[in-house]
N, C-alpha and C positions, 0 to 999 in steps of 0.2 A: 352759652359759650363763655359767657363772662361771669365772673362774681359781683352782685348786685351790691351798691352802696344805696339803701331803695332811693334908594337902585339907580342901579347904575345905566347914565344913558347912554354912554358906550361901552363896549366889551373891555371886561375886568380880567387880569390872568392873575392867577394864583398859582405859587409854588407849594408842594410836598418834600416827604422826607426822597420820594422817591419821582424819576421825572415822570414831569405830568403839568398835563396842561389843563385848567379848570377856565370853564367860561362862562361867564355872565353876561346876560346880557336882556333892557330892558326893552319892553315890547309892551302893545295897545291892551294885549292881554292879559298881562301875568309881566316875574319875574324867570327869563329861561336861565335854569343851571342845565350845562351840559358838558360832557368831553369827548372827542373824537379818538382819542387815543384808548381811554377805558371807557366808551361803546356805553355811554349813556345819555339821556336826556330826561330833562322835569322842569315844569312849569312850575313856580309858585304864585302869589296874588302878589300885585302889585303894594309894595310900601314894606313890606315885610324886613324885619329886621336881621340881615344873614350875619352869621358867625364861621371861620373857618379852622382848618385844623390846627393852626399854631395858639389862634384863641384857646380854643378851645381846652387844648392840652396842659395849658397852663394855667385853666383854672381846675380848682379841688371839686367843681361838682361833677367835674368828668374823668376823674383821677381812673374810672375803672379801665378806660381805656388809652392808659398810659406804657401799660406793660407791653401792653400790642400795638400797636396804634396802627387806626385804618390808613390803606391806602388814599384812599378818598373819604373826606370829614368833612359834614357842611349838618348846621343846626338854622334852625329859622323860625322866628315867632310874625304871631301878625299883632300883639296887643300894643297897645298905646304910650304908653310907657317901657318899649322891649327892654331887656336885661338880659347876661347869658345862662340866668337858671332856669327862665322860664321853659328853655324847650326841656323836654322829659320829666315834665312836673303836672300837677293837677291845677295850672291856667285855667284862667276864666276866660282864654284865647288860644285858638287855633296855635300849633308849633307842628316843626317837622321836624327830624334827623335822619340823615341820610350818610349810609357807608357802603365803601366798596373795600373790601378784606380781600387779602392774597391766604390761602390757606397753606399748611403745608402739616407735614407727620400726621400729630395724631388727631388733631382737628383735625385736618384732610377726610384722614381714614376712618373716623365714627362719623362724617358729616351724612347725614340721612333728610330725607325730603321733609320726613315729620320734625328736624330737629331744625330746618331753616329760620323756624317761630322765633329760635332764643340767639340768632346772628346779635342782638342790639340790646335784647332785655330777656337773660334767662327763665323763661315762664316753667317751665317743667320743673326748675330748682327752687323755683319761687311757691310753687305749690306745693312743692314736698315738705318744703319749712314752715307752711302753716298760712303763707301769704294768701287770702282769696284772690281767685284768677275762675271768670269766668267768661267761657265763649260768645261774643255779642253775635256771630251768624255761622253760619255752615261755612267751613273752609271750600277755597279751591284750589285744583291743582291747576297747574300752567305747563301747556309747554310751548315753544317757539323754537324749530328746528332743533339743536344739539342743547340749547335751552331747557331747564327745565324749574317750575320756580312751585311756591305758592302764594296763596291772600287768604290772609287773618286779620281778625276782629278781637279784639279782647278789652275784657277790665278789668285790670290790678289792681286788689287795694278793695276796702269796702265802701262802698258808695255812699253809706250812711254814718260812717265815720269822719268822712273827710277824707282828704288826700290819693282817693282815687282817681286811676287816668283812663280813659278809654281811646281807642287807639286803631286805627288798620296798618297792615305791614303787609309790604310786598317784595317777596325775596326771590331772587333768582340767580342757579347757579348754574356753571360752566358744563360741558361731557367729563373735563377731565378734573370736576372737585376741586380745584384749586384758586378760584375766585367765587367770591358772591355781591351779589347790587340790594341792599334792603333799604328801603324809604317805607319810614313811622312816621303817622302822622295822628296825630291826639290833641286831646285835653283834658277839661273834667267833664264826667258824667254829665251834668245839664250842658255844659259847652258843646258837649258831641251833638248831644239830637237836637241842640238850635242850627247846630253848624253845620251836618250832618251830610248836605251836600255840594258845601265847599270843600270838605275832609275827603268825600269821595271823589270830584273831581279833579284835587292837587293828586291822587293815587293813582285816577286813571291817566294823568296826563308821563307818568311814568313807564317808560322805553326803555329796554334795553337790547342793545343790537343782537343778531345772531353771529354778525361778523363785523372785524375788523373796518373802523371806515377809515379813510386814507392813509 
């Protein structure tokens, strides 16, 4: 969907271009990001370095989604030294990125279940150009009432180069195509399969409503 350039102890609000209420907040467990309004929730690990969409936007290593920019923008690393390039990089630490996109025309109208993959990181355009991209497990489909999503595993980049990221993504979109919820969560290739099920459980701890809450 795009073109590739390759805690708090009490509740934080954060503003958008669009309103919206973002909430943080920490707990014994984790870091909870959530919104009641756009019908999400995710845990991250406690100490994590969060980033939001004004950050964000205004730096150059996320220029790609400047054109569009999400509804909902939050980046999170957990390394020791955070900084905002880490998340969507080959880290030797755990990152997330997390977007909730309004669609409309013609994104709307080609949006397809198999093309949910490239909401964050065009992988189908990245492989057509020569990028290696290969699937770390068997995809699945999701659904949750008018819900309907999937979970992917990938690694961009070659492993034995350098600079590759391995990655799960869980995207789910609306009946009526017009919104979607994706949380990427990566790093490099040896950081995956030491971390492998911290990565999986910041994914699973990822909700998204069927409906509207208050």
């Amino acid at each position: 969907m795009r073109p590739h350039p390759f805690t708090r102890s009490r509740v934080a609000l954060a503003g958008g271009a669009v309103a919206l209420t973002l909430g943080l907040s920490a707990c014994s467990s984790g870091l909870v990001v959530a919104s009641r309004a756009d019908r999400f929730y995710l845990r991250l690990p406690s100490g994590w370095k969060t980033y939001y969409k004004s950050q964000l936007l205004s730096n150059p290593k996320w220029s790609m989604f400047a054109l569009n920019p999400p509804r909902v923008f939050l980046a999170a690393t957990g390394g020791p030294h955070p900084n905002i390039s880490q998340p969507l990089s080959s880290s030797n630490y755990p990152w997330a990125v997390f977007v909730v996109e309004d669609l409309a025309g013609t994104a709307q109208q080609s949006l397809t279940l198999s093309s949910l993959s490239d909401v964050v990181l065009p992988v189908d355009q990245l492989s057509q150009q020569g990028t290696p991209v290969q699937q770390l497990q068997q995809g699945q489909l999701l659904v949750r009432g008018a819900l309907r999503g999937t979970k992917m595993a990938y690694e961009i980049g070659s492993g034995t180069g350098g600079g590759a990221i391995d990655y799960q993504q869980e995207t789910w979109v609306n009946s009526a195509t017009d919104r979607v919820w994706a949380l990427m969560v990566g790093c490099s290739p040896n950081c995956y399969k030491t971390n492998g099920s911290l990565i999986g459980s910041i994914v699973q701890s990822f909700y998204v409503s069927n409906i509207r809450i208050g």
